[in-house]
C-alpha positions as CSV (number, residue, x, y, z in Angstrom):
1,X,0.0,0.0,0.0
2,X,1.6,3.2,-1.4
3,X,0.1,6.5,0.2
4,X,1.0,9.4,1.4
5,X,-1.3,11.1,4.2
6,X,-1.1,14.9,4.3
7,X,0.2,15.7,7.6
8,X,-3.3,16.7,9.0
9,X,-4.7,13.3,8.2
10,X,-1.7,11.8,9.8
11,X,-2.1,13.6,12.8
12,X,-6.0,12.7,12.9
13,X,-5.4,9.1,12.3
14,X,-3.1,9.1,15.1
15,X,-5.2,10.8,17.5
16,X,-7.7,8.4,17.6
17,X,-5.8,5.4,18.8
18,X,-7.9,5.9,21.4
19,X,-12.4,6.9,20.9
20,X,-11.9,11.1,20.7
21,X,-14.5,13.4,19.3
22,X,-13.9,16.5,17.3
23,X,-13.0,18.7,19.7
24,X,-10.7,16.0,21.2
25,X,-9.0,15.8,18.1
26,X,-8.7,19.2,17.6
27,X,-7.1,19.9,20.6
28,X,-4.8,16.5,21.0
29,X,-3.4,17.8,17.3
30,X,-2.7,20.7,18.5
31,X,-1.1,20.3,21.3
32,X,0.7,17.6,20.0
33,X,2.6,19.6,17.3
34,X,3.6,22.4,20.2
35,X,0.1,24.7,18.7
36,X,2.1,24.0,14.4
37,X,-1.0,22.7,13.1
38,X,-4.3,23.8,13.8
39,X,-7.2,22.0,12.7
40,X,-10.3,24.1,11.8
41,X,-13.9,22.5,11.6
42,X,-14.0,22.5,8.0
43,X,-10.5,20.7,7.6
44,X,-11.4,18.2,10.3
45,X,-14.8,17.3,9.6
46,X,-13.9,17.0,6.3
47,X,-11.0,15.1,6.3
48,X,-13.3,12.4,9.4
49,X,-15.8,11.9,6.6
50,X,-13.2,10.4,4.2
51,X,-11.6,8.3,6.4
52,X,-15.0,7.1,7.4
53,X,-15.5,6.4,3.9
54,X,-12.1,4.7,3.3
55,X,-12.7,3.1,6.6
56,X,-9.8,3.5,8.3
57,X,-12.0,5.3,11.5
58,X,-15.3,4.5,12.5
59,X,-17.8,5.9,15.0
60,X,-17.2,4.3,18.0
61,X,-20.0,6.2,19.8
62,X,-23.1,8.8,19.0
63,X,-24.6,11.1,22.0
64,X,-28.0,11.8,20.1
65,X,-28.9,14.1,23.6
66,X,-25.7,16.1,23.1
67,X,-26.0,17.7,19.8
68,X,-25.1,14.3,18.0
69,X,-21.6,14.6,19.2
70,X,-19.8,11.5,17.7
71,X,-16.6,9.8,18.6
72,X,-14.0,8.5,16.2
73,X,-11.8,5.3,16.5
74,X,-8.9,4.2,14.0
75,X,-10.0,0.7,12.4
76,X,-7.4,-2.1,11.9
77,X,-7.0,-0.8,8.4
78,X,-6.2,2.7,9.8
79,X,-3.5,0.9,11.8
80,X,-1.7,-0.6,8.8
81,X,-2.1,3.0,6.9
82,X,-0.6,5.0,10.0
83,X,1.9,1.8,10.1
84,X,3.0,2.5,6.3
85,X,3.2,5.9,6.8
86,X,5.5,5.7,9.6
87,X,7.8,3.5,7.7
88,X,7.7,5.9,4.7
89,X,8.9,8.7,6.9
90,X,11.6,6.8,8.5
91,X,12.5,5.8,4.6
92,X,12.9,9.5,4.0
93,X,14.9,10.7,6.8
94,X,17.1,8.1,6.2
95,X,18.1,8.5,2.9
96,X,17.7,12.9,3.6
97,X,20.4,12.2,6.0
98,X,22.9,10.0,3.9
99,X,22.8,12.5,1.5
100,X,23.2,15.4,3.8
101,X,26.1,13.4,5.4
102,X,27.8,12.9,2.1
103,X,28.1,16.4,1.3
């Protein structure tokens, strides 16, 4: 499997390891990346309904009392994508730092 997830996606996949709902995800992003990368609504609602479709999250829970708040979880699939990514990225600053070392 040969993709490449935007670093937003990346960053939502990983933040749902565990159930988290928007807001959740939002904020674990955030603060995960020291306040880098800031997820609006649009982005992140967005990006949750394609990775619903692709199945690589699905809703793990749905408060119908509490404005249909909905949390997320990372499917098995969405394990082996965040699992490919990672070894893309080590694949990358591998061969950025031969090359940098070479010179």
């Amino acid at each position: 499997m040969n993709i490449s997830l935007t670093e937003s996606m990346y960053y939502i996949l990983i933040s749902l390891i565990k159930p988290n709902h928007g807001y959740g995800i939002m904020q674990q992003v955030e603060e995960m990346t020291n306040g880098r990368v800031v997820l609006g609504p649009g982005t992140l609602y967005g990006a949750l309904n394609t990775l619903l479709e692709k199945r690589w999250i699905e809703i793990f829970s749905q408060d119908d009392e509490s404005r249909k708040k909905k949390e997320y979880l990372l499917t098995d699939s969405g394990k082996d994508v965040i699992k490919n990514e990672m070894s893309r990225l080590e694949e990358l600053l591998i061969n950025g730092k031969k090359v940098m070392n070479n010179d």
